[in-house]
Backbone as a ProteinNet text record, in pm:
[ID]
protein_1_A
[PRIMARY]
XXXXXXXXXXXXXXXXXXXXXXXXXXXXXXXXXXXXXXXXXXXXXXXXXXXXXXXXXXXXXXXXXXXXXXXXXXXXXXXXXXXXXXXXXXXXXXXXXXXXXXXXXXXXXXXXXXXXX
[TERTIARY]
84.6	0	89.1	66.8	128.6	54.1	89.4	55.7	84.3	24.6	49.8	-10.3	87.6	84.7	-18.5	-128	-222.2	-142.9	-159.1	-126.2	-259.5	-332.6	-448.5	-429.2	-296.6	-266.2	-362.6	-414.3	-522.3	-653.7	-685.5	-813.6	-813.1	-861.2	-828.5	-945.4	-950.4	-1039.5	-1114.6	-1308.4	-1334.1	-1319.2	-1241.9	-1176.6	-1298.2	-1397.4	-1489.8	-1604.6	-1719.1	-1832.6	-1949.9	-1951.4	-2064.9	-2196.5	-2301	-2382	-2366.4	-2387	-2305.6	-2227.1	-2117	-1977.2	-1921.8	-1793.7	-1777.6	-1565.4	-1509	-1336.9	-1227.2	-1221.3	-1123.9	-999.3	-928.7	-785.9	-743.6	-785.3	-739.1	-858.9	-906.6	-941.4	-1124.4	-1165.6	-1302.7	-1404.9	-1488.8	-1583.3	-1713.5	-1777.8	-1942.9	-2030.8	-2098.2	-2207.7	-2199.4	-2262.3	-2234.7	-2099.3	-2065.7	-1930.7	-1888.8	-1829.9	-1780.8	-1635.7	-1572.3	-1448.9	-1426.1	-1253.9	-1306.4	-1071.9	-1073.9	-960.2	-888.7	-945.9	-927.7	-968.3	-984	-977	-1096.3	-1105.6	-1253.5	-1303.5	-1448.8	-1453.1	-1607.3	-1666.4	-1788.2	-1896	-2030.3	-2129.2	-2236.6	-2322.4	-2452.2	-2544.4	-2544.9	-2615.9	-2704.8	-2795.9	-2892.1	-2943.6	-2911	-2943.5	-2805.7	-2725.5	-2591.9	-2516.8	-2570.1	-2526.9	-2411.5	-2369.9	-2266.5	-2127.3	-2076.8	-1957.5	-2004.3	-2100.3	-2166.3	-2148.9	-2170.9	-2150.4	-2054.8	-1995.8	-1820.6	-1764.5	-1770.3	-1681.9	-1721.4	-1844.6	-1843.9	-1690.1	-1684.1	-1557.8	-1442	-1449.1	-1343.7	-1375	-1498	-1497.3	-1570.4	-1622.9	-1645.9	-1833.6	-1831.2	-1877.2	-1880.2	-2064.3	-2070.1	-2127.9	-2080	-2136.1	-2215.8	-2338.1	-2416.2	-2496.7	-2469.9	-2504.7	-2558.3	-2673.1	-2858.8	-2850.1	-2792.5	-2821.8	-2817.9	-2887.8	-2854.9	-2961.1	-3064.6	-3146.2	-3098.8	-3107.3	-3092.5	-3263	-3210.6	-3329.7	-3270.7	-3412.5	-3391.8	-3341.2	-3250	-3198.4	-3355.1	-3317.2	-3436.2	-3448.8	-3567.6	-3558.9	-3464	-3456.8	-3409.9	-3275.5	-3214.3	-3135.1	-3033.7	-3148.8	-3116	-3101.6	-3163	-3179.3	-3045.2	-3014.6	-2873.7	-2796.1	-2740.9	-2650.1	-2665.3	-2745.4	-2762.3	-2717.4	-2797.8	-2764.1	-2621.8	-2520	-2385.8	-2340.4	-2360.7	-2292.8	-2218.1	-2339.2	-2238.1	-2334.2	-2297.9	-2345.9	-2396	-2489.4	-2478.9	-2557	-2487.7	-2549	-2567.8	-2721.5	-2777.3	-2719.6	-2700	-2734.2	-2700.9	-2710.3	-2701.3	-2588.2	-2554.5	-2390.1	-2323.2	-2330.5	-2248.2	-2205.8	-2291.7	-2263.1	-2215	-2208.9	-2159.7	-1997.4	-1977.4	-1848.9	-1753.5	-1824.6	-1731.6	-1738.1	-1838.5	-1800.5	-1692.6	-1705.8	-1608.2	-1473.8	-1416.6	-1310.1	-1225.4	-1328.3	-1281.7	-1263.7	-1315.8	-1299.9	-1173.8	-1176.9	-1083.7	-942.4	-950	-800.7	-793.8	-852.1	-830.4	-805.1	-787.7	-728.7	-832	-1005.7	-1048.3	-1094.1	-1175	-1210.7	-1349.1	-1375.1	-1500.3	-1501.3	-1594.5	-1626.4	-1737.7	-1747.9	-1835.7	-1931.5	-2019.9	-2093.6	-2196	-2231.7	-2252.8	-2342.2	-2445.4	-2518.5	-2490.3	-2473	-2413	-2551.9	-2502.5	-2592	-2665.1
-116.8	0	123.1	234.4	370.2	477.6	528	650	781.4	881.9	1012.4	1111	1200.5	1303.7	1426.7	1469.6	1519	1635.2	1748.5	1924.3	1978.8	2065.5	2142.9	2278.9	2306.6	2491.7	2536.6	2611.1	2680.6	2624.5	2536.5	2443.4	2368.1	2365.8	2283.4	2181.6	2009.2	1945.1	1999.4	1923	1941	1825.4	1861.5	1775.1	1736.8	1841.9	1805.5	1881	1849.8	1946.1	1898.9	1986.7	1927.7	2063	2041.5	2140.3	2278.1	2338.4	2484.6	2506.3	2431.4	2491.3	2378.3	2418.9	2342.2	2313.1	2256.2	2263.9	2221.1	2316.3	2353.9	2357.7	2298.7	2365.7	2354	2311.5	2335.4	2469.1	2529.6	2656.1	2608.3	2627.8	2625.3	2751.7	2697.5	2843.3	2799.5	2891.5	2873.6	2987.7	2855.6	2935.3	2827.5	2895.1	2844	2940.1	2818.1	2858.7	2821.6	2847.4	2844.6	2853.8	2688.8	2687.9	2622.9	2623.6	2576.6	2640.3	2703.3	2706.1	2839.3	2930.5	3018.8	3046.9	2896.7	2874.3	2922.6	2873.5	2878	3040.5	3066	3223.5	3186.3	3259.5	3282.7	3297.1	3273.6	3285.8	3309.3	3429.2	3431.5	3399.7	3251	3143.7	3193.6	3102.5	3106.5	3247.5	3325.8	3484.6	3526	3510.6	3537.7	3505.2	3525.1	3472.1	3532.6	3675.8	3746.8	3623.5	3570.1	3491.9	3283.8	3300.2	3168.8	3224	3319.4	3365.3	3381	3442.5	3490.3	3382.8	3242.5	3163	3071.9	3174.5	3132.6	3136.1	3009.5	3013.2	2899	2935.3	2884.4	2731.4	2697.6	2550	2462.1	2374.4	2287.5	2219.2	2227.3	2132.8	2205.6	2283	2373.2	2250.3	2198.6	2079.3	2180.1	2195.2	2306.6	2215.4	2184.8	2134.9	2229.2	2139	2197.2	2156.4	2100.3	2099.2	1999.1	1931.2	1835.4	1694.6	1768.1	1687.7	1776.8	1675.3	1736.9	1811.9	1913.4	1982.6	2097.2	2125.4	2185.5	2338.9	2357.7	2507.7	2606.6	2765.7	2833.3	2858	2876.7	2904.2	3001	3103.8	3200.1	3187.3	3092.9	3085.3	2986	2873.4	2794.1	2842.1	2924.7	3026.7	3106.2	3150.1	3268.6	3152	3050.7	3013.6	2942.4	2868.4	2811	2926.8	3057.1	3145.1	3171	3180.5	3188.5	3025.1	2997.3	2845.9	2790.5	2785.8	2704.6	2549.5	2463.9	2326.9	2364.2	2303.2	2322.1	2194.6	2099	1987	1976.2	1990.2	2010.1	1866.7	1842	1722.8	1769	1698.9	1661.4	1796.1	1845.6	1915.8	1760.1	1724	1547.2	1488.1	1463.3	1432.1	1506.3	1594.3	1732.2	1761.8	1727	1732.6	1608.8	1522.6	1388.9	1404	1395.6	1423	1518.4	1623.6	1757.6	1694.6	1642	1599	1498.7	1349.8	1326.2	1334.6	1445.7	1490.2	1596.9	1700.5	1780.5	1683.9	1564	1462.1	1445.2	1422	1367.6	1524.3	1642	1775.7	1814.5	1801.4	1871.7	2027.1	2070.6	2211.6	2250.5	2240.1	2199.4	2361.3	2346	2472.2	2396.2	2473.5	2365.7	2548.4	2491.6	2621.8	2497.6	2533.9	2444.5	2528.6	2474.2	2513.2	2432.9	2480.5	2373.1	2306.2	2171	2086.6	2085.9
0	0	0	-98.2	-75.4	-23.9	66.6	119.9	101	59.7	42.6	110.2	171.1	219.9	164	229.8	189.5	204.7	112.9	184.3	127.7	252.2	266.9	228.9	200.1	206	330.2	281.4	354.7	418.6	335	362.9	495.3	616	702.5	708.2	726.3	740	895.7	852.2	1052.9	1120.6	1216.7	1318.9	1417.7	1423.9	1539.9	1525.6	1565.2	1625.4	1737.5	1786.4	1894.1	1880.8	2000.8	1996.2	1991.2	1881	1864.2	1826.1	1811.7	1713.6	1650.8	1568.4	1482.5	1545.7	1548.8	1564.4	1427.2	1388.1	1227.2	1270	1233.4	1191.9	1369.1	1497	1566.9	1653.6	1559.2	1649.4	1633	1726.8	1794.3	1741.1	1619.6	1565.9	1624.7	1699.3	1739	1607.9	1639.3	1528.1	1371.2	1302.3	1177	1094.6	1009.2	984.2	790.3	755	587.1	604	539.2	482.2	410.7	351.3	224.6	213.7	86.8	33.4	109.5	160.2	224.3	346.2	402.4	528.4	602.5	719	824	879.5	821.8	888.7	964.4	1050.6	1040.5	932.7	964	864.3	889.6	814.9	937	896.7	794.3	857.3	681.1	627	480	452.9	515.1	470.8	406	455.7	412.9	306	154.3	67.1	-9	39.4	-71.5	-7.7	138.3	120.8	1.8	6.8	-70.7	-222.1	-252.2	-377.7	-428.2	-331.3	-376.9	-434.3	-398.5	-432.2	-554.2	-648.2	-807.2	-819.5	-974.5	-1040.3	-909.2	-809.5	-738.2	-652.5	-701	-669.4	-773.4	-693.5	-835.9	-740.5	-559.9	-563.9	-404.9	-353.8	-219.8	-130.2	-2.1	75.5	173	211.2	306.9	380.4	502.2	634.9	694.9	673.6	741.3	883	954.3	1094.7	1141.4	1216.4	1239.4	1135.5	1075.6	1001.3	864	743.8	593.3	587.6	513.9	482.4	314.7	272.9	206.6	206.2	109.4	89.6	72.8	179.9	113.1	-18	-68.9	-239.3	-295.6	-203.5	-291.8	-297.1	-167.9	-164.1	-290.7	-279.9	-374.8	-552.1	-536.2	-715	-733.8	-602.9	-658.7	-670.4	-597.2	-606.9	-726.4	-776.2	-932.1	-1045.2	-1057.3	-1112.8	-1108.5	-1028	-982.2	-1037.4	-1085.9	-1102.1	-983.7	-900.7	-818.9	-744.6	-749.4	-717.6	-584.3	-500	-380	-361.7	-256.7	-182.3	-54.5	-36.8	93.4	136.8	322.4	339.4	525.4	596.5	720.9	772	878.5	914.7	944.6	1016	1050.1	899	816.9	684.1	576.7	608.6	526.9	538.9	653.1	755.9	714.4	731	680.7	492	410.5	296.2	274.9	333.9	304	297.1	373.3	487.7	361.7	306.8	199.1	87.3	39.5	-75.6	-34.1	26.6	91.6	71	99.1	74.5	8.9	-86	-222.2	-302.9	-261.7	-338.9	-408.9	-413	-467.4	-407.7	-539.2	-524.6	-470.8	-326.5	-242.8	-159	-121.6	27.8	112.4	208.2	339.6	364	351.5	447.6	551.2	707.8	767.7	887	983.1	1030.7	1146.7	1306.3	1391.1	1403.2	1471.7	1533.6	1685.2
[MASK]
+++++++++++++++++++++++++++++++++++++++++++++++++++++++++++++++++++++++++++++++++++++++++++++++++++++++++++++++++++++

């Protein structure tokens, strides 16, 4: 078996989350949170679409963790970001988190926007 050394640059996998926050990179974000290639910031949460937008062109593939149950994106929300070409796959934060994580290893071009549990 060969093994290779993952490098994240900037991207840090999530290491953890419990009720309310999420643990990136080492550092502890409460609240809902967005990272991705330029690393873990705050987010204030499906109203907040200009940092979801911004990152037309720079991925390939948005993982958005609804909480602790999958649910649907709001509409409108779901329209800009289509309009913006950008993929967005609702699903679980727990499942959102672990997808991110392996794809994140394998070097693709992903972002996480996520809603704590």
């Amino acid at each position: 078996m060969r093994l290779n050394e993952v490098e994240y640059n900037h991207a840090q996998p999530v290491e953890g989350y419990g009720p309310g926050f999420f643990r990136i990179g080492g550092q502890v974000i409460e609240g809902p949170v967005i990272t991705g290639a330029e690393g873990p910031q705050r987010w204030g949460g499906f109203e907040d679409t200009a940092p979801l937008l911004a990152l037309a062109g720079e991925i390939d593939v948005l993982f958005v963790g609804t909480g602790t149950e999958i649910a649907h994106l709001p509409d409108d929300l779901d329209r800009q970001l289509q309009e913006a070409g950008i993929a967005a796959e609702p699903m679980s934060s727990p499942a959102a988190c672990r997808t991110y994580n392996v794809l994140l290893s394998e070097g693709r071009r992903i972002a996480l926007a996520m809603i704590p549990v």
